[in-house]
N, CA, C and O atoms as a Tripos MOL2 file, in Angstrom:
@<TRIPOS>MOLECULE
protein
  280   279    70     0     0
PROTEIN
NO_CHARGES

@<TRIPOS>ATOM
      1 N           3.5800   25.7060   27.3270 N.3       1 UNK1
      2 CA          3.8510   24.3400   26.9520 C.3       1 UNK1
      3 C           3.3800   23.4210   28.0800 C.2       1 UNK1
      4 O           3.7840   23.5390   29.2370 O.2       1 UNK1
      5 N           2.4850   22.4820   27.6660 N.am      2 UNK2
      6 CA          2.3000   21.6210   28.4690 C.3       2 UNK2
      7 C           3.1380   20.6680   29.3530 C.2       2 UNK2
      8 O           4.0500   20.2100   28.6660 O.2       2 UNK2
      9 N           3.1600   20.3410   30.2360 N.am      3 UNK3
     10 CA          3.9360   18.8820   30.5820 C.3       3 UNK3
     11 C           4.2850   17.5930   30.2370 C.2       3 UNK3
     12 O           5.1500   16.8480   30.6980 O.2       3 UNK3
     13 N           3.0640   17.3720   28.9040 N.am      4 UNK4
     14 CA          3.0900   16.1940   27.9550 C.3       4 UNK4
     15 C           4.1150   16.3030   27.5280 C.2       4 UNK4
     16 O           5.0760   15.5370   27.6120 O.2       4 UNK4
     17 N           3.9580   17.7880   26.7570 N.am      5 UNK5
     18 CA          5.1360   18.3860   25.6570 C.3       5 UNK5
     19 C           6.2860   18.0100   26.3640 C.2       5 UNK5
     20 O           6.9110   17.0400   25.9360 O.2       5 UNK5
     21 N           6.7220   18.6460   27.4560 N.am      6 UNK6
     22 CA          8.0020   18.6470   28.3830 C.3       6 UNK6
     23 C           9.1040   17.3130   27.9160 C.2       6 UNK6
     24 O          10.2470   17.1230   27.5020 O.2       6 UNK6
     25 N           7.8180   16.5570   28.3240 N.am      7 UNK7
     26 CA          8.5960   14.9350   28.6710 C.3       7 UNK7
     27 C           8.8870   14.2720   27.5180 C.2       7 UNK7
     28 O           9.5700   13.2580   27.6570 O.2       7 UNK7
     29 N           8.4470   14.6660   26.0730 N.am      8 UNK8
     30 CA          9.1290   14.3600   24.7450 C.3       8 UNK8
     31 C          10.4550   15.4070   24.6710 C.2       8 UNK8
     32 O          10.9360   15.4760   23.5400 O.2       8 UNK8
     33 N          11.0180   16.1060   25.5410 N.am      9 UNK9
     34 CA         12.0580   16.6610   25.2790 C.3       9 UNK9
     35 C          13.3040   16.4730   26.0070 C.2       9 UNK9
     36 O          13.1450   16.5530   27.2250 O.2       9 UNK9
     37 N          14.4430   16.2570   25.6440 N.am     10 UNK10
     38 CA         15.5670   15.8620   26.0620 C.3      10 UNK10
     39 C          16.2890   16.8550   27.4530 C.2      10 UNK10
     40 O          15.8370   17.9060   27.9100 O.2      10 UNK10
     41 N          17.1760   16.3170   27.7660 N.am     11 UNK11
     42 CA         17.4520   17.5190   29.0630 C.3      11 UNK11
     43 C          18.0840   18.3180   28.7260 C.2      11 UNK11
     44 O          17.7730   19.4280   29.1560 O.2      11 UNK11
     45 N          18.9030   18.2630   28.0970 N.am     12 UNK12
     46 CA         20.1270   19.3170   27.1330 C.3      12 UNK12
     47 C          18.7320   20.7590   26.6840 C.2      12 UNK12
     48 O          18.7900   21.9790   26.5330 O.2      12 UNK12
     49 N          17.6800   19.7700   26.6200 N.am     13 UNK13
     50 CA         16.2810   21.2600   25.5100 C.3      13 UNK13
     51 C          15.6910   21.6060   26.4210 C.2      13 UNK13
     52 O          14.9420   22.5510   26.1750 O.2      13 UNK13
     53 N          15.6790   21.0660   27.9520 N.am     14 UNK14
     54 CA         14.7340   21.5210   29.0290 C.3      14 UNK14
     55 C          15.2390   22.2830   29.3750 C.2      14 UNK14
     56 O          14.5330   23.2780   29.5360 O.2      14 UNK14
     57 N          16.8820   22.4720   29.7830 N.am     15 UNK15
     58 CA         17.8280   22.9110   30.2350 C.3      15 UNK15
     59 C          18.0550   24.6990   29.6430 C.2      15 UNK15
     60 O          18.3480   25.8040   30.0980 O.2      15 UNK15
     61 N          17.6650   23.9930   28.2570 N.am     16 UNK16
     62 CA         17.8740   25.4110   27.0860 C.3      16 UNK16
     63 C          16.5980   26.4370   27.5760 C.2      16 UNK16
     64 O          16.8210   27.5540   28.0430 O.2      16 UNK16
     65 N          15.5640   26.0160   27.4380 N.am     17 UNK17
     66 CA         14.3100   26.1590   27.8950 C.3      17 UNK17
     67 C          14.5650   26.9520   28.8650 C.2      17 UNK17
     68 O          14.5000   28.1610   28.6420 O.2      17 UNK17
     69 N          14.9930   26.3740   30.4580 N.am     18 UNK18
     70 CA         14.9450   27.0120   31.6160 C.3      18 UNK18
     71 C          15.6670   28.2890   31.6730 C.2      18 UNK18
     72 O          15.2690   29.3990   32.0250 O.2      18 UNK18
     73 N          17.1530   27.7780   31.1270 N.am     19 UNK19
     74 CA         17.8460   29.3600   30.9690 C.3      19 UNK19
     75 C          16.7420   30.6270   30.3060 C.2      19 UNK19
     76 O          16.5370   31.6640   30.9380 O.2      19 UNK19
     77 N          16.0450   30.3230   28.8480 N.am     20 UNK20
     78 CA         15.7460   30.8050   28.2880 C.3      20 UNK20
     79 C          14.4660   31.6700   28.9600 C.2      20 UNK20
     80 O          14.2410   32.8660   28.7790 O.2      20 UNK20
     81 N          13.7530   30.8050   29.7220 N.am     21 UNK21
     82 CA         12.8140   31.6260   30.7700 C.3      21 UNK21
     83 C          12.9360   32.1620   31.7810 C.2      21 UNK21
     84 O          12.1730   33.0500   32.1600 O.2      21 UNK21
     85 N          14.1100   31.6550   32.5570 N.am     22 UNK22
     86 CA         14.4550   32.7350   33.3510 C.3      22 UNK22
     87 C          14.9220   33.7700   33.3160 C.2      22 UNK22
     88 O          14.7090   34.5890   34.2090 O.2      22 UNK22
     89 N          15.7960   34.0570   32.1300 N.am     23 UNK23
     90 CA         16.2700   35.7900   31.4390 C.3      23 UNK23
     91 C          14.3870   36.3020   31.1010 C.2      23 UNK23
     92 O          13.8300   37.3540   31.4120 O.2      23 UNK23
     93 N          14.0850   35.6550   30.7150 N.am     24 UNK24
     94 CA         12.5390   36.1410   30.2200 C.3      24 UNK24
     95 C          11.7060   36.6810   31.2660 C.2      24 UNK24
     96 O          10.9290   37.5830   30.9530 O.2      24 UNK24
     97 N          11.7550   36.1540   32.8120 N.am     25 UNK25
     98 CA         11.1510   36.4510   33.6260 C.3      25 UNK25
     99 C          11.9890   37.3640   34.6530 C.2      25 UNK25
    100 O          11.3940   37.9460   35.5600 O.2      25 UNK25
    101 N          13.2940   37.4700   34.5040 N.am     26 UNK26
    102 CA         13.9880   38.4660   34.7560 C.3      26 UNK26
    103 C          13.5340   39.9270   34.2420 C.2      26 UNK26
    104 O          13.2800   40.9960   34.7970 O.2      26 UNK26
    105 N          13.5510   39.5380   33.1470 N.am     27 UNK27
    106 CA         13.3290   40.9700   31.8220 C.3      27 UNK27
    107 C          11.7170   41.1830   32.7070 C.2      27 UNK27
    108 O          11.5890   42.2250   33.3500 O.2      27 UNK27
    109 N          10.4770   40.1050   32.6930 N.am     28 UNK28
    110 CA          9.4550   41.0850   32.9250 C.3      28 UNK28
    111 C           9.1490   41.2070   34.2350 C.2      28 UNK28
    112 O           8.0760   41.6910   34.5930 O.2      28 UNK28
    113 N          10.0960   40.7650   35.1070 N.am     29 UNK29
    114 CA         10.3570   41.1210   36.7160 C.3      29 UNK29
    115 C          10.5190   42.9170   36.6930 C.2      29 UNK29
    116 O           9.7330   43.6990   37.2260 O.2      29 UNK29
    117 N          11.6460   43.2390   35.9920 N.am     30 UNK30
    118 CA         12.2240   44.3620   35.8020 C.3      30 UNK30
    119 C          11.6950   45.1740   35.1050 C.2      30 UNK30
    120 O          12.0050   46.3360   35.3650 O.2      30 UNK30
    121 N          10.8890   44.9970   34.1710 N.am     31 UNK31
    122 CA         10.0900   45.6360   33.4570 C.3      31 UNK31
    123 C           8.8190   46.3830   34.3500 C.2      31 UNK31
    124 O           8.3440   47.5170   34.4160 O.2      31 UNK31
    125 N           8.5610   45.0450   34.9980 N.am     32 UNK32
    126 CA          7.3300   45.5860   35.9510 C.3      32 UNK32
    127 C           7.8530   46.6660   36.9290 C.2      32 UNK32
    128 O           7.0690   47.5800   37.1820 O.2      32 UNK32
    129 N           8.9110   46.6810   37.4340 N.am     33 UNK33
    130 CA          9.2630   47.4700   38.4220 C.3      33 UNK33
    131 C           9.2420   48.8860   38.0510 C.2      33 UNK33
    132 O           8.7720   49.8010   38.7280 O.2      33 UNK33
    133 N           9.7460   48.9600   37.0120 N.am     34 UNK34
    134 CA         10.0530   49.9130   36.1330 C.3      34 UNK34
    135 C           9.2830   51.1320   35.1620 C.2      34 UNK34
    136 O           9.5750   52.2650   34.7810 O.2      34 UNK34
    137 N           8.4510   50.4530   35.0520 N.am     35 UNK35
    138 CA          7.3640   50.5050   34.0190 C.3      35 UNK35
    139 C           5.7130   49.5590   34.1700 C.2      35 UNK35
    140 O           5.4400   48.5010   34.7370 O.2      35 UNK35
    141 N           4.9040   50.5020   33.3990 N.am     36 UNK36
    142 CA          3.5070   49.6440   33.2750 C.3      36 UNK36
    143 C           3.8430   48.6720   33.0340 C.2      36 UNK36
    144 O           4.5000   48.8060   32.0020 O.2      36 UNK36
    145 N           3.8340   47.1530   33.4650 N.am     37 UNK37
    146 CA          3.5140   45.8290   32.8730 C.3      37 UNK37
    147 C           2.8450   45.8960   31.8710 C.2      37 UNK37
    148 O           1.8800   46.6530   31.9820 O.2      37 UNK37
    149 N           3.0050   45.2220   30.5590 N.am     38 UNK38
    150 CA          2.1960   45.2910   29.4730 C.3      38 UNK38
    151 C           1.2890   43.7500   29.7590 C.2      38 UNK38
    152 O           0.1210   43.6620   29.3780 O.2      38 UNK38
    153 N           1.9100   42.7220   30.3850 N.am     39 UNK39
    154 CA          1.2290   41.6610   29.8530 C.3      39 UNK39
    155 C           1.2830   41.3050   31.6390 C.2      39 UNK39
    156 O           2.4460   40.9510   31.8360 O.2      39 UNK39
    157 N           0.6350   41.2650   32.7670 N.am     40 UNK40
    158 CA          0.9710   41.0040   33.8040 C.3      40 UNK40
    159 C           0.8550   39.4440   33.8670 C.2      40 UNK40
    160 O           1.3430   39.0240   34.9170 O.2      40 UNK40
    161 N           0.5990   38.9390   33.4530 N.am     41 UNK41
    162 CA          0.4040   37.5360   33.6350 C.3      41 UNK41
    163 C           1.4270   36.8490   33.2570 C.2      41 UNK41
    164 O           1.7030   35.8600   33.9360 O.2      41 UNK41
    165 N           2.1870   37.1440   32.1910 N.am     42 UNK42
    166 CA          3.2360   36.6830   31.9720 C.3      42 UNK42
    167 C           4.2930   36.1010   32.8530 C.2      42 UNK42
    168 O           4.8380   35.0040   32.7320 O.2      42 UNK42
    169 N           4.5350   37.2250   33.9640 N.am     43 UNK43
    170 CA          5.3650   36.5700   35.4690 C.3      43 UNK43
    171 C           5.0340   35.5640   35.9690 C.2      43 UNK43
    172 O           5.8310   34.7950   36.5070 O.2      43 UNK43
    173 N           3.6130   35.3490   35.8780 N.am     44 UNK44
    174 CA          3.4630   33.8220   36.7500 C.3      44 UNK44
    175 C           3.6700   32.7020   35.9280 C.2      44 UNK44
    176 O           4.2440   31.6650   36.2610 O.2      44 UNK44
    177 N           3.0440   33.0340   34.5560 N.am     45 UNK45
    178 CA          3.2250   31.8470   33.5070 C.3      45 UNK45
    179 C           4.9190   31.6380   33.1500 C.2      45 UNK45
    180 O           5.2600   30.6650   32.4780 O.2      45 UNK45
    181 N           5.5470   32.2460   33.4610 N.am     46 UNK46
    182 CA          7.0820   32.1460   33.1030 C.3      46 UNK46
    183 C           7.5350   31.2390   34.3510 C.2      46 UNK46
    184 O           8.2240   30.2280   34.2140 O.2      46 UNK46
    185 N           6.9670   31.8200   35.8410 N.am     47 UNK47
    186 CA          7.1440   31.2000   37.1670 C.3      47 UNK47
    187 C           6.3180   29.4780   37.0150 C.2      47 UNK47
    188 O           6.9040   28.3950   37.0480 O.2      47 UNK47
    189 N           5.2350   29.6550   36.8930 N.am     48 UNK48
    190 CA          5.1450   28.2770   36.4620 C.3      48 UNK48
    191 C           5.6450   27.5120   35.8400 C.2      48 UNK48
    192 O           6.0350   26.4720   36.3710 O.2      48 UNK48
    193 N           5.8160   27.7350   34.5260 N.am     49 UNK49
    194 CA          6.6270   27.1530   33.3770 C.3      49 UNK49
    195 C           7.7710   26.5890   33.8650 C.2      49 UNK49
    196 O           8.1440   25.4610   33.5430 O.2      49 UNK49
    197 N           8.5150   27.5090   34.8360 N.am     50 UNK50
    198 CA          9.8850   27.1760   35.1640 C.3      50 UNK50
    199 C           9.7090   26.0500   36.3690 C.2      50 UNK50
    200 O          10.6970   25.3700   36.6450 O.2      50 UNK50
    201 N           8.9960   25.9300   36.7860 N.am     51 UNK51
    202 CA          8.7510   25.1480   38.1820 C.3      51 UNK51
    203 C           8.2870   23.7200   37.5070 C.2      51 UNK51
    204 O           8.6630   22.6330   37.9450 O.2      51 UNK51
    205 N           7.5500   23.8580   36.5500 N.am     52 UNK52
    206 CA          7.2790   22.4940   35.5880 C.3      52 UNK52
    207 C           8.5430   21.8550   34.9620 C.2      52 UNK52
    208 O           8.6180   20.6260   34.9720 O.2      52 UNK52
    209 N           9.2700   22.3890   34.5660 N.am     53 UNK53
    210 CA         10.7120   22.0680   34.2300 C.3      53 UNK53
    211 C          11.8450   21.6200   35.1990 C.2      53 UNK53
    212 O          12.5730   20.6280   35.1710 O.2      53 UNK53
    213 N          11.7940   22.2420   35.7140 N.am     54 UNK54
    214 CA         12.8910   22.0140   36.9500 C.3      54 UNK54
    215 C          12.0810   20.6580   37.4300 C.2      54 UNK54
    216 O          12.8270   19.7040   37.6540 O.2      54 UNK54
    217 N          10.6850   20.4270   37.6190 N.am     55 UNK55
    218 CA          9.9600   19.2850   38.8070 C.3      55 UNK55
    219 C          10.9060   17.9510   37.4020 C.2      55 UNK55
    220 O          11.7240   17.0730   37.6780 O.2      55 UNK55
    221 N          10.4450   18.2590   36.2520 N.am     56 UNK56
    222 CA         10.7010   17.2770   35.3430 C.3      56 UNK56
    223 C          12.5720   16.7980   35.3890 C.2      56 UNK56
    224 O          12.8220   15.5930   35.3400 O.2      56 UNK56
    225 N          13.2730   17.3930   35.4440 N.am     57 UNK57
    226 CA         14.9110   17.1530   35.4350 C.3      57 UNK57
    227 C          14.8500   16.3710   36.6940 C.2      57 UNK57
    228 O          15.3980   15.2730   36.7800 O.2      57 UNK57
    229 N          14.0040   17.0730   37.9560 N.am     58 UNK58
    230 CA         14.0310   16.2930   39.0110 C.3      58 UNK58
    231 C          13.7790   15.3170   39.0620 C.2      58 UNK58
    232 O          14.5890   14.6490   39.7060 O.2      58 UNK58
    233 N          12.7150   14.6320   38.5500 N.am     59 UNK59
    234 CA         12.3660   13.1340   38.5070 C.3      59 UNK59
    235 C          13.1490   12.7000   37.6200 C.2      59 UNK59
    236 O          13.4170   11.5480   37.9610 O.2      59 UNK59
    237 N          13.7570   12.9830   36.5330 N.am     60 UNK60
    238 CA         14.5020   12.3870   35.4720 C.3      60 UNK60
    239 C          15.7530   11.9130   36.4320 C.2      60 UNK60
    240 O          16.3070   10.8190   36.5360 O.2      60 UNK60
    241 N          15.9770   13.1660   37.0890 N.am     61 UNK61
    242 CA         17.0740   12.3780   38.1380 C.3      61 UNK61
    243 C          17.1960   11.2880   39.1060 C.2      61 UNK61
    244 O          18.0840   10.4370   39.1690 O.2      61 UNK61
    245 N          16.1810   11.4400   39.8410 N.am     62 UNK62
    246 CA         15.7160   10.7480   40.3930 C.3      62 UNK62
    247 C          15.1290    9.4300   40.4850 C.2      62 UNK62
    248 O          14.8110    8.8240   41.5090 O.2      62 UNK62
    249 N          14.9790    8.8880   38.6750 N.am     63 UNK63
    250 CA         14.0480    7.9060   38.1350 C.3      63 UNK63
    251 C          12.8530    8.0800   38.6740 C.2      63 UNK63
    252 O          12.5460    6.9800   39.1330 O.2      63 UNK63
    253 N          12.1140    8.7420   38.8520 N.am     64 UNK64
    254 CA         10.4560    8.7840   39.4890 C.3      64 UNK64
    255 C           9.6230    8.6900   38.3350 C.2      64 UNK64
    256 O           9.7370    9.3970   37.3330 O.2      64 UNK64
    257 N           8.8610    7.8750   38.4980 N.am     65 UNK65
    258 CA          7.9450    7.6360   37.1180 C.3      65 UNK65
    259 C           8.3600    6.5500   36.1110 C.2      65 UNK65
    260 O           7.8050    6.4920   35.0130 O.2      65 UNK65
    261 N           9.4620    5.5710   36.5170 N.am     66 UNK66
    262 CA         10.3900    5.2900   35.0090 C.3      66 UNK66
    263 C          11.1280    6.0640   34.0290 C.2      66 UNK66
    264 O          11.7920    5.6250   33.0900 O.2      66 UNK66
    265 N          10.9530    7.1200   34.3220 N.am     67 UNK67
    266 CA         11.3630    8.2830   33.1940 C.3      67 UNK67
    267 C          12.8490    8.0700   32.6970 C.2      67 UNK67
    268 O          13.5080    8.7410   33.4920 O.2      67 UNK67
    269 N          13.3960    7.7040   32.1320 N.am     68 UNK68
    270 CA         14.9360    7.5740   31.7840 C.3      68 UNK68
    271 C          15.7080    9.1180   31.3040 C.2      68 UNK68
    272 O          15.5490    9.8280   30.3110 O.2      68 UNK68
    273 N          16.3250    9.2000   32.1430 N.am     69 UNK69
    274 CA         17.1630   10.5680   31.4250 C.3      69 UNK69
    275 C          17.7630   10.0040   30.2150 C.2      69 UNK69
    276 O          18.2590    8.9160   29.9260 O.2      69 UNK69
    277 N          17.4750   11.5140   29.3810 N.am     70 UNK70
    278 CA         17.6950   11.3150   27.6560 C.3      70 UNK70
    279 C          19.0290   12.1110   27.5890 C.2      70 UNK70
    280 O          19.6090   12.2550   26.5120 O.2      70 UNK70
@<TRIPOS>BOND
     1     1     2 1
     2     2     3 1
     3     3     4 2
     4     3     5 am
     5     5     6 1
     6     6     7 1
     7     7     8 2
     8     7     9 am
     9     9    10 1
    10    10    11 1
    11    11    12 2
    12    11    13 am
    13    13    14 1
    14    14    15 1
    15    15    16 2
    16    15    17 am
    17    17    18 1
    18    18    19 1
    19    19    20 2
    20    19    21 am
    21    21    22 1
    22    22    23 1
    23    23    24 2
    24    23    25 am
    25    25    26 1
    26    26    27 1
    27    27    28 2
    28    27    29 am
    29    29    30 1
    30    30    31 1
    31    31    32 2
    32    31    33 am
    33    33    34 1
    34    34    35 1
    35    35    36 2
    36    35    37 am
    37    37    38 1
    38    38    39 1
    39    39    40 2
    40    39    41 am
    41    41    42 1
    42    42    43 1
    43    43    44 2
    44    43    45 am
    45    45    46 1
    46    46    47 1
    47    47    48 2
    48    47    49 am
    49    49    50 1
    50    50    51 1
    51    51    52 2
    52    51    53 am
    53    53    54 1
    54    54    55 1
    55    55    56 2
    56    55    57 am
    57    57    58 1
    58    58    59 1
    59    59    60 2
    60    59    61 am
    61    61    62 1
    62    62    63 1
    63    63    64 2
    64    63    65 am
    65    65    66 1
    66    66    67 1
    67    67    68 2
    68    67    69 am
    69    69    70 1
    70    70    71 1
    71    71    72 2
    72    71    73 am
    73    73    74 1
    74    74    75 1
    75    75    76 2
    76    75    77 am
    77    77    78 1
    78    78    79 1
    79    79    80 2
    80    79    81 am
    81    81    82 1
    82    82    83 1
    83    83    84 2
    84    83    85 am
    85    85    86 1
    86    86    87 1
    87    87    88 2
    88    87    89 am
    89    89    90 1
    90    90    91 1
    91    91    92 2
    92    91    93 am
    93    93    94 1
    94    94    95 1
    95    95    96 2
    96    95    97 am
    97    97    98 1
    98    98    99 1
    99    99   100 2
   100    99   101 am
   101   101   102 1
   102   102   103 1
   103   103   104 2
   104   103   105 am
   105   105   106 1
   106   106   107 1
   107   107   108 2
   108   107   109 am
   109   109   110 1
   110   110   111 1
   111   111   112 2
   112   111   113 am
   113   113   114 1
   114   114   115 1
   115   115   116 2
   116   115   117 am
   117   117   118 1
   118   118   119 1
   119   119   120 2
   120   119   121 am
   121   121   122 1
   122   122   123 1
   123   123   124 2
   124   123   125 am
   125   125   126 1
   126   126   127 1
   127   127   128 2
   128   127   129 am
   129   129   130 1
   130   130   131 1
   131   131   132 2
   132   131   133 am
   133   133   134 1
   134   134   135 1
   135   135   136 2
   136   135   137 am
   137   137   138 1
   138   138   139 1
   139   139   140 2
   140   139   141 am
   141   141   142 1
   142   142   143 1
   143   143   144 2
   144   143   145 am
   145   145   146 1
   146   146   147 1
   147   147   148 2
   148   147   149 am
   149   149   150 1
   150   150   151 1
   151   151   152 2
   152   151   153 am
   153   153   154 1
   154   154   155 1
   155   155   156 2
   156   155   157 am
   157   157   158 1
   158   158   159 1
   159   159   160 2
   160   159   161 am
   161   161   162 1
   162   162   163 1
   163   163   164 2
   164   163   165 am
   165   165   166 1
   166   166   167 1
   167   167   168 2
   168   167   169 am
   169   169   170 1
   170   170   171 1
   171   171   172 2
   172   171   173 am
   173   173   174 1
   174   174   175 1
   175   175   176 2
   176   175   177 am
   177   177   178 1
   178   178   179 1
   179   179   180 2
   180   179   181 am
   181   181   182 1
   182   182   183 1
   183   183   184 2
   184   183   185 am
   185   185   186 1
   186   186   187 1
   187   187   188 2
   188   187   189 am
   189   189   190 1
   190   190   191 1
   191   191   192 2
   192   191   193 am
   193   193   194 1
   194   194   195 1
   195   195   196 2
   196   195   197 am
   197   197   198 1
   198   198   199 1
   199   199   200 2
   200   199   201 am
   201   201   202 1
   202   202   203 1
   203   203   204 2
   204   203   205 am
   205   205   206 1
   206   206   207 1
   207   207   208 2
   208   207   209 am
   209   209   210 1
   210   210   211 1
   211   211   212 2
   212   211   213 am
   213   213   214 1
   214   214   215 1
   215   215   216 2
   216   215   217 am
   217   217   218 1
   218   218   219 1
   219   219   220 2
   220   219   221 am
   221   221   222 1
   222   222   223 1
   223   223   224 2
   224   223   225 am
   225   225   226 1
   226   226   227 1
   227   227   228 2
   228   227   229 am
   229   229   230 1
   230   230   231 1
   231   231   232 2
   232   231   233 am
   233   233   234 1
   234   234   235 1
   235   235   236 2
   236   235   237 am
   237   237   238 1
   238   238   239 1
   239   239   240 2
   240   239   241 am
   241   241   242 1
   242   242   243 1
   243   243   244 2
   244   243   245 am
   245   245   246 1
   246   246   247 1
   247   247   248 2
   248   247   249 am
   249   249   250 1
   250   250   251 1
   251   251   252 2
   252   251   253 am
   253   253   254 1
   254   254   255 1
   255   255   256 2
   256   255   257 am
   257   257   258 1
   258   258   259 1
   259   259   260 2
   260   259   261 am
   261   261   262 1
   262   262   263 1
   263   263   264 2
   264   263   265 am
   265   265   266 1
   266   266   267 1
   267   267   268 2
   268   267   269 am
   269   269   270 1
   270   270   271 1
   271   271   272 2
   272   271   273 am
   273   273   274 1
   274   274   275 1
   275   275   276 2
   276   275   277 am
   277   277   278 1
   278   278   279 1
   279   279   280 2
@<TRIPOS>SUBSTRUCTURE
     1 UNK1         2 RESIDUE 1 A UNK
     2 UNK2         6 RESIDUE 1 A UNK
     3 UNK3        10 RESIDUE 1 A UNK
     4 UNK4        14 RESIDUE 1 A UNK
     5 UNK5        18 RESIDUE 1 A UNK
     6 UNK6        22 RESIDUE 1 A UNK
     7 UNK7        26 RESIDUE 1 A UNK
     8 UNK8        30 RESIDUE 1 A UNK
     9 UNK9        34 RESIDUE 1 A UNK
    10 UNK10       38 RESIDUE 1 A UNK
    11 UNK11       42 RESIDUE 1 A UNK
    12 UNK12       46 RESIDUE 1 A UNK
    13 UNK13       50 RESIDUE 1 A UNK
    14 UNK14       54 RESIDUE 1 A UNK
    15 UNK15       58 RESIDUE 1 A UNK
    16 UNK16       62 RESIDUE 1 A UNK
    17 UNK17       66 RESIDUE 1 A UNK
    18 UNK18       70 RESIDUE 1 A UNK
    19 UNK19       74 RESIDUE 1 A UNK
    20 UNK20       78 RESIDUE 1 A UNK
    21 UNK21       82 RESIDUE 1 A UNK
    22 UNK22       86 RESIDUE 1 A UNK
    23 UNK23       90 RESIDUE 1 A UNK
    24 UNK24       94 RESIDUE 1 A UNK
    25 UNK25       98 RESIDUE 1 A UNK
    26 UNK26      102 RESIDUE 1 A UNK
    27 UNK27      106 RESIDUE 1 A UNK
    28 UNK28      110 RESIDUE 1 A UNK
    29 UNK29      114 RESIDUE 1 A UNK
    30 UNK30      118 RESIDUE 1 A UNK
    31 UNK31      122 RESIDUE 1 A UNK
    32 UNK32      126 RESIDUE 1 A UNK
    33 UNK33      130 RESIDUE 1 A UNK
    34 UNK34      134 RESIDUE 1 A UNK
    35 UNK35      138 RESIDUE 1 A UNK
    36 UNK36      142 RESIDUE 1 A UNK
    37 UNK37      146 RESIDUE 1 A UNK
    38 UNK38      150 RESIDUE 1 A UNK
    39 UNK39      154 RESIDUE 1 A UNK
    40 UNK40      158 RESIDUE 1 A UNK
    41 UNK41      162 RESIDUE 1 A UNK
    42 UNK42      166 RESIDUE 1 A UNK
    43 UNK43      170 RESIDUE 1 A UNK
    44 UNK44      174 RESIDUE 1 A UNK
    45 UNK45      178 RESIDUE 1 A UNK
    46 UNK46      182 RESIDUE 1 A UNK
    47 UNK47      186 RESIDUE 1 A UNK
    48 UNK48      190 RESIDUE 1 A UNK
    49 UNK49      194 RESIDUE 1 A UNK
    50 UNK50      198 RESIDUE 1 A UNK
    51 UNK51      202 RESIDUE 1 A UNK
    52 UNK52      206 RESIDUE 1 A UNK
    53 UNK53      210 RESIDUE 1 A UNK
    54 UNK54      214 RESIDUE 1 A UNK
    55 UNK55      218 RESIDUE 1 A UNK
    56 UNK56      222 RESIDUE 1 A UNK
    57 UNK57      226 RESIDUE 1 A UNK
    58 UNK58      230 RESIDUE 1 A UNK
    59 UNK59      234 RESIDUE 1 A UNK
    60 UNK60      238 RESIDUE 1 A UNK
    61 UNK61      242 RESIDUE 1 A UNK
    62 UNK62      246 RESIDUE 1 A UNK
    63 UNK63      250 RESIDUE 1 A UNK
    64 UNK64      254 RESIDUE 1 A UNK
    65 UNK65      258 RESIDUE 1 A UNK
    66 UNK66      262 RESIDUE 1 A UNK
    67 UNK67      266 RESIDUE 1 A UNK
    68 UNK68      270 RESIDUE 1 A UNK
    69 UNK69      274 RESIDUE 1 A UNK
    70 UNK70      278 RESIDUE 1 A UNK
């Protein structure tokens, strides 16, 4: 998901989001350890993803950008 996308979404759904990728990148943290990685790329795109989210709550907090928390 892009960052465009991000910022049409409320914090309560970013929030949902973040939980939701970090069990996800847990699972293929552990997976990898464990086992062949099936999709290795996945870890970083989950690590990114999550770092795009979190930057976004941050400025929402922050007001950076005008952004109004929703």
């Amino acid at each position: 998901m892009k960052i465009k996308d991000l910022r049409g979404q409320r914090d309560s759904e970013l929030e949902f989001e973040l939980d939701r990728l970090q069990k996800a990148l847990f699972d293929a943290r552990f997976k990898s350890a464990t086992e062949t990685a099936a999709q290795p790329g996945r870890i970083r795109e989950n690590r990114r993803q999550i770092a795009r989210i979190r930057t976004l709550l941050q400025e929402r907090k922050t007001h950076i950008r005008g952004a109004q928390s929703r």
